[in-house]
NUVEXTOR-539307 format. One record per residue (C-alpha): x, y, z; residue in one letter. Coordinates in steps of 0.001 Angstrom, whole numbers, padded with zeros to 6 digits, always signed. Layout:
residues N
XYZA
...
This chain:
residues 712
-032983+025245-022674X
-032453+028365-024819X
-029347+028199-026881X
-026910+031125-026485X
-024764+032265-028929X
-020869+032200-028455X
-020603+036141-027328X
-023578+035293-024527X
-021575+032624-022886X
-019229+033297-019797X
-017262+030151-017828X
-015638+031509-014417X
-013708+029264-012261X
-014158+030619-008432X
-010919+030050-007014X
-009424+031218-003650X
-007702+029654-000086X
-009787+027498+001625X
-012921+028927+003548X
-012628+032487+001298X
-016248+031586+000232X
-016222+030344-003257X
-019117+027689-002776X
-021166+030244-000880X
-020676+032634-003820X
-021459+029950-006459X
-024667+029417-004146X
-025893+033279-003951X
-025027+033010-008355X
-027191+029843-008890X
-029868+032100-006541X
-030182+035053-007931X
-030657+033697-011505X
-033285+032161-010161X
-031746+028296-011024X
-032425+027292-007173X
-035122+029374-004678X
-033825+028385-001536X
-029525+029205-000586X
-028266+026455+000931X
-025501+026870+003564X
-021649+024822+003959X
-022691+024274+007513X
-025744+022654+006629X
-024941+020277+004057X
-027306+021553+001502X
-025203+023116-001140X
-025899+022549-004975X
-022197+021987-005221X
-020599+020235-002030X
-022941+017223-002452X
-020402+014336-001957X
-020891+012171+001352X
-017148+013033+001852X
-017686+016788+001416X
-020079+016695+004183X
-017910+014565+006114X
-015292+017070+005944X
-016955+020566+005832X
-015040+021537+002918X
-014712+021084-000848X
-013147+018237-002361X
-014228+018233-006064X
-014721+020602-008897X
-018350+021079-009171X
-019580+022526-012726X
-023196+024501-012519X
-024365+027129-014573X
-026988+030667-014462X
-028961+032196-016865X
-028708+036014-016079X
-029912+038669-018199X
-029547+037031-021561X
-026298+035546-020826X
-025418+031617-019481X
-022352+031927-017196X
-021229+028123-016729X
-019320+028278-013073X
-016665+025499-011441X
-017017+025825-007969X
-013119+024224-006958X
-011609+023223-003743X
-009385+025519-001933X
-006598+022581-000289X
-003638+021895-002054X
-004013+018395-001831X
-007075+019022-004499X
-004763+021064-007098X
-005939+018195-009978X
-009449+019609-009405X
-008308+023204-009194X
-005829+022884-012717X
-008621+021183-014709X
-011088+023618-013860X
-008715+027241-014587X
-007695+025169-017673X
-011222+025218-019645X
-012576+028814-018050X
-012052+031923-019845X
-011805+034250-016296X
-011074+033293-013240X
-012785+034773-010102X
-010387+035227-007096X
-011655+035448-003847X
-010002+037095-000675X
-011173+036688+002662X
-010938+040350+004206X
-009106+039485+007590X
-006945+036891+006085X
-005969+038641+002748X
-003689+037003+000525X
-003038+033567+002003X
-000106+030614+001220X
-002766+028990-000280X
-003431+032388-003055X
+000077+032089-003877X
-000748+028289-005130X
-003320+028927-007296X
-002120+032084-008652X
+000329+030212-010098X
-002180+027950-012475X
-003807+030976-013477X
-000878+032474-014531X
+001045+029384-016193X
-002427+029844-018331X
-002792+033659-018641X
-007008+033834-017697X
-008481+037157-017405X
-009172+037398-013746X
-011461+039393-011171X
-010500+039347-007680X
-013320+039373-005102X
-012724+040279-001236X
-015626+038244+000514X
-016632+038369+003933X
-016703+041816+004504X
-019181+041048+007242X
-016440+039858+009177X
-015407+041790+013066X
-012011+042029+011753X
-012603+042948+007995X
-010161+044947+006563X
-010388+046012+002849X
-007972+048757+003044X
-005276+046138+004038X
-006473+043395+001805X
-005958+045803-000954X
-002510+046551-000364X
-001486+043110+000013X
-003263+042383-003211X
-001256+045083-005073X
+001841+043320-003321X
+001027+040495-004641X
-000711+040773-007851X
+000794+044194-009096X
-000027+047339-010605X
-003262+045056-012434X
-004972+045512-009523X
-007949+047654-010484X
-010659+048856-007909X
-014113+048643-009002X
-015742+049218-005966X
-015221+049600-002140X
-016951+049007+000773X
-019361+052084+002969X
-019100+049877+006232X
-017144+046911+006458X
-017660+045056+009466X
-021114+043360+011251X
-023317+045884+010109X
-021558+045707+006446X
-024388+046657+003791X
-023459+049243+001346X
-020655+049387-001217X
-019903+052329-003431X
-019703+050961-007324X
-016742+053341-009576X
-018299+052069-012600X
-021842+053193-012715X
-020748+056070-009730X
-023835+054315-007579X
-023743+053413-004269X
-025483+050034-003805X
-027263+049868-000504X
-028629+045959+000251X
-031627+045060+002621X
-030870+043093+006239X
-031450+039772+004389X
-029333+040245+001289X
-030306+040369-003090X
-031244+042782-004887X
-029986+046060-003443X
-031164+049993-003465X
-029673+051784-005744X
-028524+055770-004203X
-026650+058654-004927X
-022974+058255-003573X
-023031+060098+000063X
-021321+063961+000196X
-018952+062837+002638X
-017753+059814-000230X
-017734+062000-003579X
-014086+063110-003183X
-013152+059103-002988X
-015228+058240-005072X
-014454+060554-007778X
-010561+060194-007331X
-011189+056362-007524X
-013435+056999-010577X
-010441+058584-012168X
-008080+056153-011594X
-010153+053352-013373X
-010670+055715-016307X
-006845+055754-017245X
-006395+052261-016428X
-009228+051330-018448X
-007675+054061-021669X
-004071+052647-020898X
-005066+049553-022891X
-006168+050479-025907X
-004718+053447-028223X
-008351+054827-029736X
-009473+054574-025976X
-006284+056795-024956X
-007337+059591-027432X
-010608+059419-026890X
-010005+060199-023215X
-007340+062906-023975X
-010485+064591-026194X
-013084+064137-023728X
-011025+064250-020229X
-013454+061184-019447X
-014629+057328-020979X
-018247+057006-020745X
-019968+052940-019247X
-019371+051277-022951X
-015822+052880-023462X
-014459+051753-019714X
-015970+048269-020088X
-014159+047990-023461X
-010748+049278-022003X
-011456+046996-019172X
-011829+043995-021065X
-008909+044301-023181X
-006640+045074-020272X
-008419+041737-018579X
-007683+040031-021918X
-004006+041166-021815X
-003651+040396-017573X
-002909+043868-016894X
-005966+044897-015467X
-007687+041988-012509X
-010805+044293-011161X
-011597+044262-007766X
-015219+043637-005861X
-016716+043678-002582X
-018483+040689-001379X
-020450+039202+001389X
-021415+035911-000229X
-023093+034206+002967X
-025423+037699+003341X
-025853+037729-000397X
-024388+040949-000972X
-022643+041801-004319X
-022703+039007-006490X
-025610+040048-008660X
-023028+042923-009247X
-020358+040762-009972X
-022788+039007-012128X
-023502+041256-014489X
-019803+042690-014704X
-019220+038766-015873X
-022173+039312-018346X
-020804+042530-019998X
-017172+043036-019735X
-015686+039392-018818X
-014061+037534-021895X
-016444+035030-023553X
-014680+031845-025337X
-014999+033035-028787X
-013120+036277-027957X
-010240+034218-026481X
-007074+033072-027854X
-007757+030023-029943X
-006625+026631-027805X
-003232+025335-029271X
-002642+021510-029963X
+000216+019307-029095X
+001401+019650-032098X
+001400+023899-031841X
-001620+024233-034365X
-004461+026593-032886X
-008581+025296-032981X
-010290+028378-033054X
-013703+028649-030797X
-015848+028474-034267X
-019593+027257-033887X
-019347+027228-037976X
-016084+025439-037178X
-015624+021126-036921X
-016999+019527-033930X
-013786+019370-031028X
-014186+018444-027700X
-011889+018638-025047X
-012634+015931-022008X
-011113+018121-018572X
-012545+016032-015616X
-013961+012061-015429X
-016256+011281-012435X
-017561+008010-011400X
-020822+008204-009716X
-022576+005545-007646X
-025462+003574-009605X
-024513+006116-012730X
-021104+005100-014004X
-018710+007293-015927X
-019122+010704-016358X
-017201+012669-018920X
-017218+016408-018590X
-016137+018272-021508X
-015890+021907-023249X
-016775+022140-026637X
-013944+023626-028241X
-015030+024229-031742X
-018700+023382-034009X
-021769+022477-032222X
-022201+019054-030379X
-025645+017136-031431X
-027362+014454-029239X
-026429+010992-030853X
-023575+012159-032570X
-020277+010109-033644X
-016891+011663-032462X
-013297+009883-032586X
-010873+009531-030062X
-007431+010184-031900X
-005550+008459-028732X
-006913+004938-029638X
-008490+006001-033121X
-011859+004715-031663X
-015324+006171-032158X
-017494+007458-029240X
-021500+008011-029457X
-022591+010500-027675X
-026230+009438-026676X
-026614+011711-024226X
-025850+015410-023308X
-026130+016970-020030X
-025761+020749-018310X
-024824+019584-014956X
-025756+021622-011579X
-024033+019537-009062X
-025771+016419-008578X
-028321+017390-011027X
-027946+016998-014752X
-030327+018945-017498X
-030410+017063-020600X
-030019+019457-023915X
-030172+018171-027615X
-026796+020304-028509X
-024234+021941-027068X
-021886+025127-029260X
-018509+026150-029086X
-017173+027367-025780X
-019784+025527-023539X
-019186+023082-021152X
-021417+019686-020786X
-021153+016367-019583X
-021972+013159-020877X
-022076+009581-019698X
-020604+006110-020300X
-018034+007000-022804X
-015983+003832-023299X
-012544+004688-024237X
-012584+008201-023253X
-010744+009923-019834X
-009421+013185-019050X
-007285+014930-021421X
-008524+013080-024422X
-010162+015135-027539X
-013305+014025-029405X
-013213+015136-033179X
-015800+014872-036068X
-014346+012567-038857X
-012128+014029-041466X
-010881+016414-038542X
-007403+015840-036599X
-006933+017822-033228X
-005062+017354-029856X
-005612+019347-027620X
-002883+020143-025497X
-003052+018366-022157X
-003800+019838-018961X
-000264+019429-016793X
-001090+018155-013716X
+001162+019027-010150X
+003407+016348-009680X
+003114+014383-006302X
+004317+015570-002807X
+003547+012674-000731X
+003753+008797-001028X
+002447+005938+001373X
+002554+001923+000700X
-001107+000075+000627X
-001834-002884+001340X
-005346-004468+001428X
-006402-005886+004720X
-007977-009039+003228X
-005093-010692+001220X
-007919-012109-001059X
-008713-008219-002280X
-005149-007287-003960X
-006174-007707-007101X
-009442-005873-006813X
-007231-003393-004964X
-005154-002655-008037X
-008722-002930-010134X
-010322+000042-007946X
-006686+002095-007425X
-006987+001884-011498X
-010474+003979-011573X
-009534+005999-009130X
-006430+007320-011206X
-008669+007665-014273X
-010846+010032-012042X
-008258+011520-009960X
-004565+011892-012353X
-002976+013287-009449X
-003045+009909-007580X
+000040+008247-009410X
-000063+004351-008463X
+003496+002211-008664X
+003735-001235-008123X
+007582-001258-007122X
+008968-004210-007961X
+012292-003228-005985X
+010814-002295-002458X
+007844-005333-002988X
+005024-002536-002298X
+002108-000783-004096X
+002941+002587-003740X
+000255+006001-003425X
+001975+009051-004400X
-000378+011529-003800X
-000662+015872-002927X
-000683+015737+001104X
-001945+013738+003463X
-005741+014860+003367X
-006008+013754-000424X
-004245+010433+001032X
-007024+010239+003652X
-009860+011030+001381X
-008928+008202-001352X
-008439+006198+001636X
-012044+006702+003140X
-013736+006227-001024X
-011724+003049-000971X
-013444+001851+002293X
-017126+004072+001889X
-017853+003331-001817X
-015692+000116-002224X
-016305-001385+000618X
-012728-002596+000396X
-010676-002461+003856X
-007218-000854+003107X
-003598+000032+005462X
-001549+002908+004382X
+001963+001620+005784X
+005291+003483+005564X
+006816+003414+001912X
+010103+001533+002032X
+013073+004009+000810X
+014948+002704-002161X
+018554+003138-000491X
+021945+002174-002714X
+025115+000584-001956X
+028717+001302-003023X
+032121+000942-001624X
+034691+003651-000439X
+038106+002120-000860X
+039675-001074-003185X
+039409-004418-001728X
+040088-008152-002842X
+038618-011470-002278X
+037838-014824-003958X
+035811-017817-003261X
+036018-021622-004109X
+032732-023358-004830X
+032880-026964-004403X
+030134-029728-004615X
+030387-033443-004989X
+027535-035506-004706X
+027397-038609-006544X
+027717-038154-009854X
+029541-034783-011930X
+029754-032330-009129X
+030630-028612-009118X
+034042-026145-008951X
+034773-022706-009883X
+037405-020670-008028X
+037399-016786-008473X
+039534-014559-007548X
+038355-010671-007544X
+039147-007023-007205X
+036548-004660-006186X
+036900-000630-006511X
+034820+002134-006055X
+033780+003790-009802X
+033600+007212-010972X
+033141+008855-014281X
+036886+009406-016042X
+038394+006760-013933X
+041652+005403-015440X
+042273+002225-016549X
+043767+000029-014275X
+046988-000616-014277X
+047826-003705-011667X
+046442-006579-013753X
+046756-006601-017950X
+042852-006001-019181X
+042027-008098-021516X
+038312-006872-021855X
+036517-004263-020488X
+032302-004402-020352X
+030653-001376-019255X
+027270-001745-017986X
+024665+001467-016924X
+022706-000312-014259X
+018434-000049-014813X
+018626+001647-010939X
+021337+004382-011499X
+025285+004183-011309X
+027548+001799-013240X
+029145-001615-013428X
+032304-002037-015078X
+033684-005694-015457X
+037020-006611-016260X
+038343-009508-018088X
+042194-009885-016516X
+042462-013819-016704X
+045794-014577-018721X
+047588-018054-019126X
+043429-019985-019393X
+042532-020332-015418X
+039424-019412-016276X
+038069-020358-019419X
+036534-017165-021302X
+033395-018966-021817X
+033208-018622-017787X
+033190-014863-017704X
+029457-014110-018728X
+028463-016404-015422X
+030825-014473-013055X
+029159-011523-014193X
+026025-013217-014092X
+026605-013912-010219X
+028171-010405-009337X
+024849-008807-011263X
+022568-010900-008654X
+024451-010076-005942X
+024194-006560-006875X
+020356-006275-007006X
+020567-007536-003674X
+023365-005759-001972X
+024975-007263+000944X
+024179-004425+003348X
+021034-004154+003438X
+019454-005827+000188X
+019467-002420-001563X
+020489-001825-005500X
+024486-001754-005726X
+025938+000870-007805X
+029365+002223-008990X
+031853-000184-008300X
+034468-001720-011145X
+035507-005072-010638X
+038742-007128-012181X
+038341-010941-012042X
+042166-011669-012474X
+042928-015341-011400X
+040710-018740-010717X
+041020-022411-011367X
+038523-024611-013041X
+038312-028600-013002X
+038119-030567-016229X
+034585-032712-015897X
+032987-030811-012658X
+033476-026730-013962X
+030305-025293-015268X
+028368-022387-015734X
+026578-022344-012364X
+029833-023018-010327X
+031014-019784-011668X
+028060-018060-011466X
+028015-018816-007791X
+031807-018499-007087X
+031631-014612-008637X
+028741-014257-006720X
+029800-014734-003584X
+033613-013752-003949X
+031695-009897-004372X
+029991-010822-001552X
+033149-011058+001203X
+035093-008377-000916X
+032151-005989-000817X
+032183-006103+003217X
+036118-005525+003184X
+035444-002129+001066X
+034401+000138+003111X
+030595-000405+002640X
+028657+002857+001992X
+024742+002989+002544X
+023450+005989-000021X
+020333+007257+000351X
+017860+009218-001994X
+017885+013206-001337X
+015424+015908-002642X
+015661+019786-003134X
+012664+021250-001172X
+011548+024102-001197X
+009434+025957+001669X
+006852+029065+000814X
+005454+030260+003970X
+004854+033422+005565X
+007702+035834+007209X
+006511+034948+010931X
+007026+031537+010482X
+010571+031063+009367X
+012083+030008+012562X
+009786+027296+013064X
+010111+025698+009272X
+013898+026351+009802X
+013457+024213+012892X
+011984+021651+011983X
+013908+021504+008565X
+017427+020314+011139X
+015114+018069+013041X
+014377+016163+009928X
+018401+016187+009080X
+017951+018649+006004X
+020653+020947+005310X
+019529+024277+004342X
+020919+025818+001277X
+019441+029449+000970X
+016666+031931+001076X
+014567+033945-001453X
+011963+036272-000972X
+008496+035575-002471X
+005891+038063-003361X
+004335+037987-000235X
+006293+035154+001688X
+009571+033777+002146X
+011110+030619+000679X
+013426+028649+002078X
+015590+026113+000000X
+017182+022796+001380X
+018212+019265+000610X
+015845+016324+002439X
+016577+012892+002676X
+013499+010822+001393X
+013027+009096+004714X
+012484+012331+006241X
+010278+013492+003856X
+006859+012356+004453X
+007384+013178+008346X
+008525+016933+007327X
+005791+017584+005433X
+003418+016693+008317X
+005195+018696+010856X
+005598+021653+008483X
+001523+021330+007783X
+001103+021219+011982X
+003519+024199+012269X
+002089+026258+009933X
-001414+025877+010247X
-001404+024505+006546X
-000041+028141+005195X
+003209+026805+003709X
+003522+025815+000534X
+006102+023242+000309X
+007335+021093-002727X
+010487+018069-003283X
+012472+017576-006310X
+014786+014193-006112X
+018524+015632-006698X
+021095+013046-006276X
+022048+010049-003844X
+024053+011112-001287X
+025827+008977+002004X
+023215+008087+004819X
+024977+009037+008811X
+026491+006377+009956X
+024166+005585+013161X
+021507+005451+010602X
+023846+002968+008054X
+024227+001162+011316X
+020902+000545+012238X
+019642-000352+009133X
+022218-003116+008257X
+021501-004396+011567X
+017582-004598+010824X
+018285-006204+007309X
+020637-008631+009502X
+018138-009626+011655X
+015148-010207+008990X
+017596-012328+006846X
+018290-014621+010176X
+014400-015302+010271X
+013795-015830+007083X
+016843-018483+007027X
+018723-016985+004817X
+022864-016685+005802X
């Protein structure tokens, strides 16, 4: 493969909602270069890019795919991403290591929920960006419409570059403001006709024309006189203003597509070849710890692992951009995070499926490699002597959890073996093995990404799984002061067993004063591992209880309290005064008090008001205006209170506070409601009372399971 210096090498991301065309675009790119001879087709199953058996399965992306063109004395590397929310660890990755994002629009549906995601991600990382309305084939295309919503939406940045003759079925002409050509494309698509713009266009076209020309001269002083002296930028002078207002996100130029006709993109092409931001004219990458690594080919060898991929009867795949130097086959690299040393026996350019081995690789490209053994995503690989890490991509935290459990009790610890590569591939699919609620836990993006981790775990492990409801981790406390003690009493032969306690129990807040109705002796304050406090008081006077007594007491009301007499749940916030007791001379011992304590918080816990608390979570809704009423619906159905409104930038949002129990169902019903257009997100905010049907219920439940397990 030819090598291409740093200035001749583009890497676009093609973002966009699901179904706006990005893998049909990447398909008429790989074409046109000239990489494949044949388009494939989503429909069909024959794309370079969607070529996972799920994929197929599904009719829609589920990975980032890297591929790359040669066009014109350029190499543009592309990532092809997923358009689904539940896939935002493939979409962050990818806008992460590109220099310009490409944003497509479908022209009936515009600027989507699903926009409004990924917009974010390319703006927490400031890429140059083109935005692309596709489909302009379409009966209902509307570019006039799409336009304004994308001004909405992305501002005064919006900057036309071309618009279409006539949109619609018979779309096949577009009229191009920067060379002042219209582009006229035969029946079957590629390389178009090149024409004098129409009479009945000029006046557009010119006023257009004019309106790129300042935008383009806004960003740049010299530019700005130059067009004051002239009146007018010539090609080189626009694509330079362009560029540095793409560099600065104040100018995102717009183009017409049809990507399944093949119309446009060798445009769009060739606008990425000569104005788009290559990687040595970006902002050098910053480390974690704030120093910058420059995109140098002269500079030391850096490379920045973004995605890991495990392929059937391949192994481990490690794709990477080279951030600084110039990568050679064989070469050593270390891995700062565990100060090991990586070999690096082969290098690939990967087109899908298909990987194109290459002796080197320099600064700003992206490659893969295999069978790296300590290496995964986010990890850097430096040349000796040089210290660099880069700082980590920040994945979307989880939306959605569900309990697994393998069907064949002999496969759990496989199970945990396989969840464990599946993490490394996939960082957005957080395992826990909660020890409190006795489940493995899946917290993944939605249910879809649930589904498709489920259907890998049962197509390429073989390994039979159940998603089950996640248990909630509830809390107990008490609402009001109550008192209690227990004797325990065992004789059996020999030395036999006595403690007598006698306890206070109150409910515990932050400033509480010190109480007053029995003399504290000691006080031991204790922040409990699961949230809330203890606070044990020493109020024994005259010796009933011997002091050496007290750590078992609290010994037995700490048991207790991991398993709290409601419904087995974590106790929290309670203060409790052990003020009286009796002990026996031969038969007292540490276990007779442990017990005693134990069980005297038991029967004054039930006096005290017991209060079920449950975890709660600030959501947040983003949908469109139409659909209000039916998230606000189904927001009370799920008992969430709502706690205000905002508007968005082309939605609204809607702000409440969810019980955890509720969540999982409310995210499913808000996905059915809204066709999968609202963006929706949980925060946990604070434990708060449960109703007390629900508190009810519950207890009863935990009632019943203790009575079979034999437990009283």
């Amino acid at each position: 493969m030819k090598m291409y210096d740093e200035k001749h090498l583009k890497n676009v991301v093609l973002i966009g909602a699901a179904k706006s065309g990005k893998t049909t675009l990447a398909e008429d790119m790989l074409f046109e270069a000239g990489i494949i001879s044949k388009r494939g087709a989503v429909e069909e199953m024959n794309t370079v890019s969607d070529y996972h058996e799920v994929e197929h399965e599904r009719g829609n992306s589920v990975y980032a795919t890297t591929l790359h063109t040669e066009w014109r004395d350029y190499k543009i590397n592309i990532i092809d991403t997923p358009g689904l929310e539940d896939f935002a660890g493939e979409l962050v990755s990818s806008i992460r290591v590109c220099d310009t994002a490409v944003m497509l629009l479908h022209a009936y549906n515009g600027v989507e929920v699903g926009t409004e995601l990924i917009w974010d991600y390319v703006d927490r990382y400031n890429k140059p960006t083109i935005l692309a309305i596709n489909h302009l084939d379409h009966e209902n295309a509307n570019y006039q419409q799409v336009l304004e919503q994308a001004r909405q939406f992305f501002g005064n940045a919006v900057t036309v570059m071309q618009y279409p003759v006539n949109q619609g079925p018979g779309f096949n002409a577009i009229i191009d403001l920067l060379k002042m050509t219209m582009y006229r494309f035969p029946a079957g698509g590629g390389k178009p006709e090149k024409l004098p713009i129409p009479a009945e266009e000029k006046e557009q076209a010119d006023a257009l024309h004019n309106e790129l020309v300042e935008k383009a001269a806004e960003n740049d002083d010299a530019l700005m006189e130059l067009f004051f002296e002239k009146g007018s930028l010539d090609e080189d002078e626009l694509r330079k203003g362009l560029k540095i207002g793409m560099m600065k996100h104040q100018v995102f130029p717009l183009f017409c597509l049809s990507a399944r006709n093949n119309m446009g993109s060798g445009r769009l092409m060739g606008f990425i070849d000569n104005v788009a931001p290559s990687a040595v004219e970006m902002p050098p990458e910053q480390t974690e710890d704030g120093k910058e690594v420059a995109c140098d080919p002269a500079g030391p060898t850096c490379l920045f692992v973004f995605k890991t991929l495990l392929e059937p009867h391949i192994g481990k795949l490690s794709f990477f951009k080279v951030m600084s130097g110039e990568l050679k086959t064989g070469q050593e690299l270390v891995n700062e995070k565990g100060n090991t040393t990586e070999r690096l026996n082969q290098l690939f350019i990967a087109d899908g499926k298909n990987r194109q081995p290459v002796e080197r690789l320099r600064s700003g490209d992206i490659g893969c490699t295999l069978k790296l053994k300590n290496t995964f995503t986010n990890h850097t690989l430096n040349e000796k002597n040089f210290t660099a890490q880069i700082d980590p991509i920040h994945f979307p935290p989880p939306k959605v959890r569900v309990a697994i459990v393998a069907k064949n009790k002999g496969d759990d610890e496989k199970l945990g073996e396989v969840l464990s590569e599946i993490h490394m591939e996939d960082p957005t699919l957080e395992i826990e093995y909660n020890r409190e609620l006795k489940q493995v836990i899946l917290h993944g993006q939605g249910e879809l990404h649930l589904a498709v981790t489920k259907w890998r775990l049962e197509n390429i492990y073989n390994m039979q799984v159940e998603y089950l409801p996640a248990r909630i981790p509830y809390r107990e406390t008490i609402q009001k002061p109550a008192m209690a003690s227990y004797r325990h009493k065992k004789q059996s032969g020999g030395a036999g067993q006595f403690g007598e306690v006698f306890m206070k129990i109150e409910p515990y807040y932050d400033g509480m004063p010190v109480s007053k109705e029995f003399p504290v002796r000691e006080t031991e304050e204790i922040a409990l591992n699961w949230g809330g406090k203890l606070v044990f008081n020493n109020c024994i006077v005259g010796g009933a209880i011997d002091a050496r007594f007290l750590p078992s007491i609290l010994k037995g009301v700490m048991e207790k309290m991991q398993e709290g007499p409601l419904t087995g749940s974590y106790v929290r916030d309670v203060r409790v005064s052990v003020y009286d007791g009796k002990m026996h001379p031969v038969d007292s011992n540490d276990i007779s008090f442990k017990i005693a304590g134990m069980m005297a918080f038991r029967d004054a816990f039930h006096q005290a008001a017991p209060q079920l608390l449950e975890p709660v979570y600030d959501l947040e809704a983003t949908a469109p205006d139409v659909m209000m009423g039916d998230i606000m619906s189904e927001l009370q159905t799920h008992r969430s209170v709502i706690t205000g409104m905002d508007s968005g930038k082309a939605s609204q949002v809607i702000k409440a506070k969810t019980p955890q129990a509720e969540l999982d169902k409310l995210f499913a019903a808000l996905r059915n409601v809204t066709q999968g257009k609202a963006k929706v997100k949980a925060v946990f905010a604070e434990y708060a009372p449960v109703p007390s049907d629900v508190q009810k219920k519950l207890s009863e439940d935990y009632k019943k399971v203790e009575q079979q397990n034999g437990q009283h």
